[in-house]
C-alpha positions in Angstrom: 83.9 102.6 128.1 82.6 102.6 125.0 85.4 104.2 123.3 87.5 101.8 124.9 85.2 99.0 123.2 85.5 100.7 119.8 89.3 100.7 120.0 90.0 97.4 120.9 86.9 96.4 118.2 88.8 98.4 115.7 92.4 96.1 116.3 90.2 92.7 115.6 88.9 93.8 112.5 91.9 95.9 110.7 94.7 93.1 109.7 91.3 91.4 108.3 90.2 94.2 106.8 93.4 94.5 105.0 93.7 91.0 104.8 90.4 91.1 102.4 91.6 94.0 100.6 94.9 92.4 99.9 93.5 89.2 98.7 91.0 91.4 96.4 93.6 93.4 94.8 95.5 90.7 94.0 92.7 88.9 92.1 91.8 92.2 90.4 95.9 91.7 89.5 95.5 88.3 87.8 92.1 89.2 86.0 94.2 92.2 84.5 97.2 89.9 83.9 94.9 87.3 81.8 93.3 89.6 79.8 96.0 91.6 78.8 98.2 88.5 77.8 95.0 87.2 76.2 94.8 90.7 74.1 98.7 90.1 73.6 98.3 86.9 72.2 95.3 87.5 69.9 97.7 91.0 68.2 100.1 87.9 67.4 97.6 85.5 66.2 95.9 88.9 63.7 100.0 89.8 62.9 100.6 86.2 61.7 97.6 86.2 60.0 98.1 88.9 58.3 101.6 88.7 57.5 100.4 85.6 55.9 98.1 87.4 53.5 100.9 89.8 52.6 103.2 87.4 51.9 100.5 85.6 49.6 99.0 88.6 48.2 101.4 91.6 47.8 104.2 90.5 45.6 102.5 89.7 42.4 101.3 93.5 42.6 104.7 94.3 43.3 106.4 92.3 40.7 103.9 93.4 37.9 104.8 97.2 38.5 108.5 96.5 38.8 108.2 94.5 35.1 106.2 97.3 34.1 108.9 99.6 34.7 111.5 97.5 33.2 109.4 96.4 29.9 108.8 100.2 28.8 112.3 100.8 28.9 113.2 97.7 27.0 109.7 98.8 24.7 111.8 102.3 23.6 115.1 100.2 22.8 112.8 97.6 20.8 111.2 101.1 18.9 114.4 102.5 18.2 115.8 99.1 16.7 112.7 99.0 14.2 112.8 102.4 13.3 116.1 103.3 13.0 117.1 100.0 11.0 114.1 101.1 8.5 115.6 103.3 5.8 112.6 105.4 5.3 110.0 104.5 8.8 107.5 107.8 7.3 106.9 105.9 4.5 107.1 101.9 5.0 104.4 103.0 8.0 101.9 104.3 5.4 102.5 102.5 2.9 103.6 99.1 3.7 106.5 98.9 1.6 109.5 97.1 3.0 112.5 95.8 1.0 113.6 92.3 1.5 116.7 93.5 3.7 114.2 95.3 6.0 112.4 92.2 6.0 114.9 90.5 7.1 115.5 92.2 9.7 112.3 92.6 11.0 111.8 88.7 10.6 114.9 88.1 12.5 114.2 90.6 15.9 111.8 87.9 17.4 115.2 85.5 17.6 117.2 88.5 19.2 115.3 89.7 21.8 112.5 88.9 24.6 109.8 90.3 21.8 107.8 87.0 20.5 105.4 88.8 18.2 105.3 92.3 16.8 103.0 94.3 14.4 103.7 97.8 12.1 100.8 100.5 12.3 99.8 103.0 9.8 98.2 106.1 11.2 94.7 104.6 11.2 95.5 101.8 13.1 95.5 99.6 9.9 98.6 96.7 10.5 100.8 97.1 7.6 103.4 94.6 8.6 103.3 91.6 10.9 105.6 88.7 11.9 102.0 87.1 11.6 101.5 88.0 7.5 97.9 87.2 7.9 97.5 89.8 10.0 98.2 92.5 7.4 95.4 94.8 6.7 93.4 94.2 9.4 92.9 97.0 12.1 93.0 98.3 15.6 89.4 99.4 16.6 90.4 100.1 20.1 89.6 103.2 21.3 92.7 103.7 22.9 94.5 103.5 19.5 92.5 107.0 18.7 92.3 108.6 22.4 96.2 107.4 23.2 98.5 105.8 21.0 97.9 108.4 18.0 98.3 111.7 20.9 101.7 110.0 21.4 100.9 107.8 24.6 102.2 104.9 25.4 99.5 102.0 26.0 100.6 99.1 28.0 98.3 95.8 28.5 99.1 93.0 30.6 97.2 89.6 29.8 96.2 86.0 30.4 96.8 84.1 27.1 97.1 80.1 26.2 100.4 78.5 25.4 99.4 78.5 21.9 99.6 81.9 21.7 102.8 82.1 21.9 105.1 82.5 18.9 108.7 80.7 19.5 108.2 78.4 22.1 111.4 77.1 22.5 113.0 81.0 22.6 110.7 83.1 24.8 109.6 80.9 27.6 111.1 78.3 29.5 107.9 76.3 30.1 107.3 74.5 27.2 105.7 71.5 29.1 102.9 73.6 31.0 100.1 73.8 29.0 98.6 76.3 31.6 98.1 79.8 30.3 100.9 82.3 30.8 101.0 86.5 31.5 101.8 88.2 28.4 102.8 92.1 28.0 101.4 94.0 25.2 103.0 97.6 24.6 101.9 99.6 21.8 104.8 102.7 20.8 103.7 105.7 18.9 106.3 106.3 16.2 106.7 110.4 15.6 108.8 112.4 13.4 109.4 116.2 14.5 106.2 115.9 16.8 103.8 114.6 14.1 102.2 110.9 14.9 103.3 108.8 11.4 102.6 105.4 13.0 102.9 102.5 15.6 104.5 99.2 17.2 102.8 97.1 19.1 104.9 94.4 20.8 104.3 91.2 22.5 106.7 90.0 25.3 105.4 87.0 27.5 106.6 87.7 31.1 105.6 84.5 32.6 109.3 83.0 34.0 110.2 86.5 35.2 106.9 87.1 37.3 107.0 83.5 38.9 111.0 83.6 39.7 110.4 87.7 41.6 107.5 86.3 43.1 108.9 82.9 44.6 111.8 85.2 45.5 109.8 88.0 47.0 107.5 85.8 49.2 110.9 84.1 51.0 111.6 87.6 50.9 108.6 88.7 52.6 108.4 85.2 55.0 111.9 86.1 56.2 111.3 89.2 57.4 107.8 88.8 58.9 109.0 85.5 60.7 112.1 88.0 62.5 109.7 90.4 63.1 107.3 87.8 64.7 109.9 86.3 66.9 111.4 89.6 68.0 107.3 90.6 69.2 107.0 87.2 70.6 110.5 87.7 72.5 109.5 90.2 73.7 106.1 89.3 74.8 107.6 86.8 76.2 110.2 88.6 78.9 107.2 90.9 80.1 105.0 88.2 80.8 107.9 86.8 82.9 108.5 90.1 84.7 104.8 90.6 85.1 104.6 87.0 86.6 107.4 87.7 89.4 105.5 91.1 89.9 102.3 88.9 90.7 104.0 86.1 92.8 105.5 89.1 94.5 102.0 90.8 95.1 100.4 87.6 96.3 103.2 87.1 99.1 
């Protein structure tokens, strides 16, 4: 009898029993399903943001080496102009002596190339020619002047100045109307002869057009690809929360 009473007790309860733990893994089901859509969604929200700071903050790093790069070269060409156009460079280097068709010359590079300003250097750092002439006689105190430039190192310097500061307005920049400061380059070339330091060249080159024009095209650049890269995630996102939604719908039937 009472096994019999057990038995039939046992029918009653199961299909509730199974009922209740039917109905409780299925909520356990759409508590997992929220959260991990809600983590989903957050990882896009954090990749959009942060694609968003690369896009603002990565290419003027970018550009800036890139310029670097391509400035040095153009800094050698620029050395090689000066001193194999000088007909004695040893000499006009420590002494100062140029001849009016050096002059010339040197006078003239500014119009034919990207350099706006440049300076000659005796071995002391003293400036013994200048497309500034009140700058001759006055002298580099830098310390990297000693420590690098006179061991033969190139020294390159990338700065904020005002317009004003700027020699040849209308030939080295295009902004002529912005009265905001621009990004200058300074490079300073030791000038050897058979391994023996007999002098430098420092020129000035103002890199604000280029810098804005790689940016502006870097960032679309960069906005292009993180937008495709967004979308495909997002797609994607999107298609398993679908299939995961049928699965659930599927579970609670």
């Amino acid at each position: 009898m009472p096994l019999t009473l057990c038995k039939a007790l046992g029918q009653m309860l199961g299909p509730k029993v199974w009922e209740h733990m039917d109905m409780a893994l299925a909520e356990r089901g759409t508590i997992n399903h929220r959260l991990k859509w809600t983590g989903i969604t957050l990882l896009l929200i954090s990749l959009a943001i942060g694609a968003g700071w690369g896009v603002y903050r990565l290419p003027a790093p970018l550009v800036e080496r890139m310029l670097r790069t391509d400035i040095l070269k153009q800094s050698e060409l620029w050395k090689r102009r000066v001193v194999l156009h000088l007909e004695d460079p040893e000499t006009t280097l420590r002494t100062g002596h140029i001849d009016g068709h050096d002059a010339e010359f040197l006078t003239s590079m500014p119009e034919a190339s990207d350099v706006y300003r440049f300076r000659l250097f005796d071995t002391s750092g003293r400036v013994v020619w200048s497309t500034r002439q009140g700058e001759v006689g006055l002298r580099e105190d830098s310390a990297f002047f000693r420590a690098d430039v006179a061991r033969g190192m190139v020294y390159y310097l990338q700065e904020v100045v005002p317009l004003s500061e700027i020699d040849g307005l209308d030939l080295h920049t295009g902004n002529i109307q912005n009265s905001s400061a621009h990004h200058i380059v300074k490079v300073f070339m030791p000038v050897t002869k058979n391994g023996r330091f007999i002098g430098a060249i420092e020129f000035f080159t103002d890199i604000s057009d280029l810098r804005a024009t790689f940016i502006i095209r870097l960032r679309i650049s960069l906005i292009v690809l993180s937008g495709v890269a967004l979308l495909a995630l997002a797609m994607v996102s999107l298609v398993t929360y679908r299939t995961n939604r049928a699965q659930l719908r599927s579970l609670h039937k």
